[in-house]
Every structure is written in C-alpha cells, then in structure tokens.
ZAFI-697345 format. One record per atom (N, C-alpha, C, O): residue in three letters; residue number from 1; chain; x negated, y, z. Coordinates in steps of 0.2 Angstrom, whole numbers. Each point is the difference from the previous one (the first is absolute). Layout:
% ZAFI-697345
{code=ALA, pos=NUM, unit=A, xx=X, yy=Y, zz=Z}
...
//
This chain:
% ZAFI-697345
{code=UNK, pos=1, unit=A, xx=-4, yy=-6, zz=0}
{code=UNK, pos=1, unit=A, xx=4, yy=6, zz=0}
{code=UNK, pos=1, unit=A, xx=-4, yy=6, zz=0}
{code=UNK, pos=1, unit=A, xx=1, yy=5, zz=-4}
{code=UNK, pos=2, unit=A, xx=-8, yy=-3, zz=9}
{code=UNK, pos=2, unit=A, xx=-2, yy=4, zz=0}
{code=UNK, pos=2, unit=A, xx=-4, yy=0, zz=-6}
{code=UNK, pos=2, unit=A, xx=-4, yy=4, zz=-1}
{code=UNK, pos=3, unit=A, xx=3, yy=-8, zz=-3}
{code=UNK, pos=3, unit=A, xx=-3, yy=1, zz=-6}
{code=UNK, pos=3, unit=A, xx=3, yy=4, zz=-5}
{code=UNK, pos=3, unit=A, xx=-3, yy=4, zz=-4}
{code=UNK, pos=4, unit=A, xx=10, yy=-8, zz=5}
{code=UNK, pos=4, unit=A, xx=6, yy=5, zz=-9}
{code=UNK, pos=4, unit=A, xx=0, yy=7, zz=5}
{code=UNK, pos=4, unit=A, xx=0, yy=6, zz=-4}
{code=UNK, pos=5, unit=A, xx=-2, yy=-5, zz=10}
{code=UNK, pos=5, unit=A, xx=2, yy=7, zz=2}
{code=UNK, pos=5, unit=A, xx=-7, yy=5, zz=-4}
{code=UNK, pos=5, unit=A, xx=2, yy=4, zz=-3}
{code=UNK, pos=6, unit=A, xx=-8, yy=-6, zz=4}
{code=UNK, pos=6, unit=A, xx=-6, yy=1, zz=-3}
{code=UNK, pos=6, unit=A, xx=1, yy=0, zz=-8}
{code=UNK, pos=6, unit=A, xx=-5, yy=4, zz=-1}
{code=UNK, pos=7, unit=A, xx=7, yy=-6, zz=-4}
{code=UNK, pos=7, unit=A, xx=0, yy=-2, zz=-4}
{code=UNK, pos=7, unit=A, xx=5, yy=7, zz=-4}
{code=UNK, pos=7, unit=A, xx=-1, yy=4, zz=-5}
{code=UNK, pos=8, unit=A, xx=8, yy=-3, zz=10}
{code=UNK, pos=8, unit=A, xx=4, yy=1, zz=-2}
{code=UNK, pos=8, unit=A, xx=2, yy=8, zz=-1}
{code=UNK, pos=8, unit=A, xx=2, yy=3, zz=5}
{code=UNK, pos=9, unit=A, xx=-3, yy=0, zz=-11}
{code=UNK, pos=9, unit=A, xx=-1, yy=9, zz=0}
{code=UNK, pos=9, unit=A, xx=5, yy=4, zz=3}
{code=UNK, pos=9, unit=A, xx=6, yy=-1, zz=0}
{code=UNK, pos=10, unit=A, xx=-10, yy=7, zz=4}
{code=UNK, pos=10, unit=A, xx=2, yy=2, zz=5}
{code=UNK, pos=10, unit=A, xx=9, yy=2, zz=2}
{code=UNK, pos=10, unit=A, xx=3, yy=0, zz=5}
{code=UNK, pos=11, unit=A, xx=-3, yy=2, zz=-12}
{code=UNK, pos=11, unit=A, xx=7, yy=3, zz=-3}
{code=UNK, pos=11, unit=A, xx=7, yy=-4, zz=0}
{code=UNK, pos=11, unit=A, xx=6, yy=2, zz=0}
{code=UNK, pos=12, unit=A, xx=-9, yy=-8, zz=-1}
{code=UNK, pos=12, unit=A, xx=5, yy=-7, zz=2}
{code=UNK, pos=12, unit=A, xx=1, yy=-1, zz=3}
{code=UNK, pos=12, unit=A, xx=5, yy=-4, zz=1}
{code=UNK, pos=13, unit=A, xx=-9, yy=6, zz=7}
{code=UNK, pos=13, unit=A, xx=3, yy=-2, zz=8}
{code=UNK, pos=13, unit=A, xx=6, yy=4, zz=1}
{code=UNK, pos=13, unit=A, xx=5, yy=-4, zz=2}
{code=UNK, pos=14, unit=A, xx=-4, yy=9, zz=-2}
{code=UNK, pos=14, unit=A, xx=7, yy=4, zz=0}
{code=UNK, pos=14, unit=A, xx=5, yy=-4, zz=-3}
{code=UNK, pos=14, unit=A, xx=4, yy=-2, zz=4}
{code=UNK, pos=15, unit=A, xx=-5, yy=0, zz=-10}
{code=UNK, pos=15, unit=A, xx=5, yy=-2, zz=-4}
{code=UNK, pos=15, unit=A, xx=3, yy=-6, zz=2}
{code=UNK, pos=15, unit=A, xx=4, yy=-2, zz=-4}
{code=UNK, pos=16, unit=A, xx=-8, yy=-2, zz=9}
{code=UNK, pos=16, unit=A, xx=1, yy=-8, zz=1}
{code=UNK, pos=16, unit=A, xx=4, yy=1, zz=9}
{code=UNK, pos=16, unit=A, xx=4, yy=-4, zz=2}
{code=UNK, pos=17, unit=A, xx=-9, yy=10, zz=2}
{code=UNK, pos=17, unit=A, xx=5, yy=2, zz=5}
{code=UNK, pos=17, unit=A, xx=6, yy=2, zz=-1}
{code=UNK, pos=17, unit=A, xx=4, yy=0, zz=5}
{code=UNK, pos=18, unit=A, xx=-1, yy=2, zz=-11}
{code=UNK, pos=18, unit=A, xx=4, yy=3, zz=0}
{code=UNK, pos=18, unit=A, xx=8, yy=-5, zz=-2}
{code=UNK, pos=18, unit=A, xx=5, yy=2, zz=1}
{code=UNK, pos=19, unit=A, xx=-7, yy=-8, zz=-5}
{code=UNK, pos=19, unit=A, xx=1, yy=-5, zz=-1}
{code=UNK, pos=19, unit=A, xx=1, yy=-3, zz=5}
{code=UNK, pos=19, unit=A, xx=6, yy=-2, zz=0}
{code=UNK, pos=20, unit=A, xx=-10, yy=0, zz=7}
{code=UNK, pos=20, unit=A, xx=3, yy=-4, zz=4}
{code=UNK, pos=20, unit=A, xx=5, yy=4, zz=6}
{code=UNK, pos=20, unit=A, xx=4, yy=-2, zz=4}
{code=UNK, pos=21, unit=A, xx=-6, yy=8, zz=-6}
{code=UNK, pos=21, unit=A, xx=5, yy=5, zz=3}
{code=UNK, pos=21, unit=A, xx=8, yy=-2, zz=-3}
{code=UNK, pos=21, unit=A, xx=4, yy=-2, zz=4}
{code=UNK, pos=22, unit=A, xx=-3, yy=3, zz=-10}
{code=UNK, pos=22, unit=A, xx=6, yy=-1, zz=-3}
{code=UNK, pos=22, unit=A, xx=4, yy=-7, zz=3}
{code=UNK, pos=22, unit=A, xx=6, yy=-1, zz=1}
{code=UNK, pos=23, unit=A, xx=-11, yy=-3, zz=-2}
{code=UNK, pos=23, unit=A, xx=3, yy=-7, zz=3}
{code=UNK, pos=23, unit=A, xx=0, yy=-2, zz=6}
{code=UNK, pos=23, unit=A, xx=4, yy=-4, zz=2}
{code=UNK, pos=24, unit=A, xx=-8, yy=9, zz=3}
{code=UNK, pos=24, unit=A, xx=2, yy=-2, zz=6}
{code=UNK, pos=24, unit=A, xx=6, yy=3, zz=1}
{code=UNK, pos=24, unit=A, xx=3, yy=-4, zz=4}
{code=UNK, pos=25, unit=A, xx=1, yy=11, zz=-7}
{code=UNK, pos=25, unit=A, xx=4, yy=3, zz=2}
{code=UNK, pos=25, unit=A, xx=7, yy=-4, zz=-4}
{code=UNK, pos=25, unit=A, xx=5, yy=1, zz=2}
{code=UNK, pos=26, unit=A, xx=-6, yy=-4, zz=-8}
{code=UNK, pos=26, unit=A, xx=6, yy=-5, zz=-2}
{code=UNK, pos=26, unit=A, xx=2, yy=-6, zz=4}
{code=UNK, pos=26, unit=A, xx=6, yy=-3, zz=0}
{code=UNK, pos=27, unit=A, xx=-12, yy=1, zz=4}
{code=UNK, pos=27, unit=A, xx=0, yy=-5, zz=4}
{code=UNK, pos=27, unit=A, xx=5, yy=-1, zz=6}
{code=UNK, pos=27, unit=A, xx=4, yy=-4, zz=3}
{code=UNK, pos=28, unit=A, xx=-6, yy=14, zz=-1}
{code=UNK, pos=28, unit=A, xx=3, yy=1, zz=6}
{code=UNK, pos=28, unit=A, xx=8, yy=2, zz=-1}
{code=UNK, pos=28, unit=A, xx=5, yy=-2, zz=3}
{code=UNK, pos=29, unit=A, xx=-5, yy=7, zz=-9}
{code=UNK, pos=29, unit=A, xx=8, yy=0, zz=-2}
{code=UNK, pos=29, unit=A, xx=3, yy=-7, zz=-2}
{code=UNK, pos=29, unit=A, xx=5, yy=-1, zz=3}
{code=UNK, pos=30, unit=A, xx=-7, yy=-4, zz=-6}
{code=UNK, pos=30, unit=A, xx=3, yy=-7, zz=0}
{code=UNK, pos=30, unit=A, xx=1, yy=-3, zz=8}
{code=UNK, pos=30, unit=A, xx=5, yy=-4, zz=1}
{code=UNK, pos=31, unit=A, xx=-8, yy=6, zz=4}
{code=UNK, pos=31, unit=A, xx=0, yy=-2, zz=6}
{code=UNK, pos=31, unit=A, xx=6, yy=4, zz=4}
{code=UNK, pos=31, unit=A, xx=2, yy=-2, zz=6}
{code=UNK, pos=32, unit=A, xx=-1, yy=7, zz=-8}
{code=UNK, pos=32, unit=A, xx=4, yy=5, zz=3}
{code=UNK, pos=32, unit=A, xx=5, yy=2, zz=-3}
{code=UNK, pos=32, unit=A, xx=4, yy=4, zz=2}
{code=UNK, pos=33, unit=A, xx=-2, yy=-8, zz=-8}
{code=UNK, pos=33, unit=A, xx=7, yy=-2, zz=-2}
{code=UNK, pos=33, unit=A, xx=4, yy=-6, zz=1}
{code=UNK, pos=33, unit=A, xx=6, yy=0, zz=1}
{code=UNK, pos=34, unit=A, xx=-13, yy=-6, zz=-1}
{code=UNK, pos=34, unit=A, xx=3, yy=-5, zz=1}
{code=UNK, pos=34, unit=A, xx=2, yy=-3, zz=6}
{code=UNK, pos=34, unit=A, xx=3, yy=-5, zz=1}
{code=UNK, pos=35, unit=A, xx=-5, yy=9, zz=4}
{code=UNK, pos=35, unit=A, xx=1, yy=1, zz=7}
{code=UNK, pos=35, unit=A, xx=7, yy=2, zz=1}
{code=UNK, pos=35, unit=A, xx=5, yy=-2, zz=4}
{code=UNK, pos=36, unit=A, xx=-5, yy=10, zz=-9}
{code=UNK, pos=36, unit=A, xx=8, yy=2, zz=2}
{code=UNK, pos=36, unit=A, xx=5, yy=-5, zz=-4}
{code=UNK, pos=36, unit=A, xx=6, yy=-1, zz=2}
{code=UNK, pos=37, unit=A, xx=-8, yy=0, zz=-6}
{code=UNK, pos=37, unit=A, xx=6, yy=-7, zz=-5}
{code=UNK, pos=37, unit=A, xx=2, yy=-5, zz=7}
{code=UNK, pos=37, unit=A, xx=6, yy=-1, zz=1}
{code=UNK, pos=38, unit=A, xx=-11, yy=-2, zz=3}
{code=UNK, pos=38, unit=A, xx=0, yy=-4, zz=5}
{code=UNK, pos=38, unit=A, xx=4, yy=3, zz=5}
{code=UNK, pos=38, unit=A, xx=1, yy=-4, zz=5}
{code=UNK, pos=39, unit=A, xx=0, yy=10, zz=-6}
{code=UNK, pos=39, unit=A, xx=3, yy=2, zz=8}
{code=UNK, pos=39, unit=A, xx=9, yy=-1, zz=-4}
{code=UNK, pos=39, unit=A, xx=5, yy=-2, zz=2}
{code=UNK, pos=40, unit=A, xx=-7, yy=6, zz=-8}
{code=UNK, pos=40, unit=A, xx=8, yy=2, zz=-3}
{code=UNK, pos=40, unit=A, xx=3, yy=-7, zz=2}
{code=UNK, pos=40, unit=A, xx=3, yy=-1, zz=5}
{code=UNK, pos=41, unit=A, xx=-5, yy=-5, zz=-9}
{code=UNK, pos=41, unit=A, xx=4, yy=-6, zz=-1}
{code=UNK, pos=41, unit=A, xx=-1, yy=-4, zz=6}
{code=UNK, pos=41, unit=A, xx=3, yy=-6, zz=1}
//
C-alpha cells in the first residue's frame, strides 16, 4: 500500500480521498434510511 502511495502523483490523492468520501457518505445515507424504513414497518 505504502508503495501505490509513493508511486502515485500527487494530484490524485485528493481525488481518491474524495471518492472514499462520497461512499462513505452513501453508506451512511443507506444506513440512515434503512433504519428509518425499519422503524416505519
């Protein structure tokens, strides 16, 4: 892992945090609906 980090141009770290950003945050919206679905029924 710390190798693709060394490897990998600097400009692309942004864009890969910002990717796991996004999907942590779908994760949690799917998490935070399907909780409220669970309470509706």
């Amino acid at each position: 892992m710390s190798q693709f980090i060394s490897t990998t141009p600097l400009y692309f770290i942004p864009f890969v945090g910002l990717i796991n950003a996004i999907i942590f945050i779908k994760k949690l919206i799917v998490n935070i609906f399907s909780n409220f679905f669970a309470m509706l029924f």
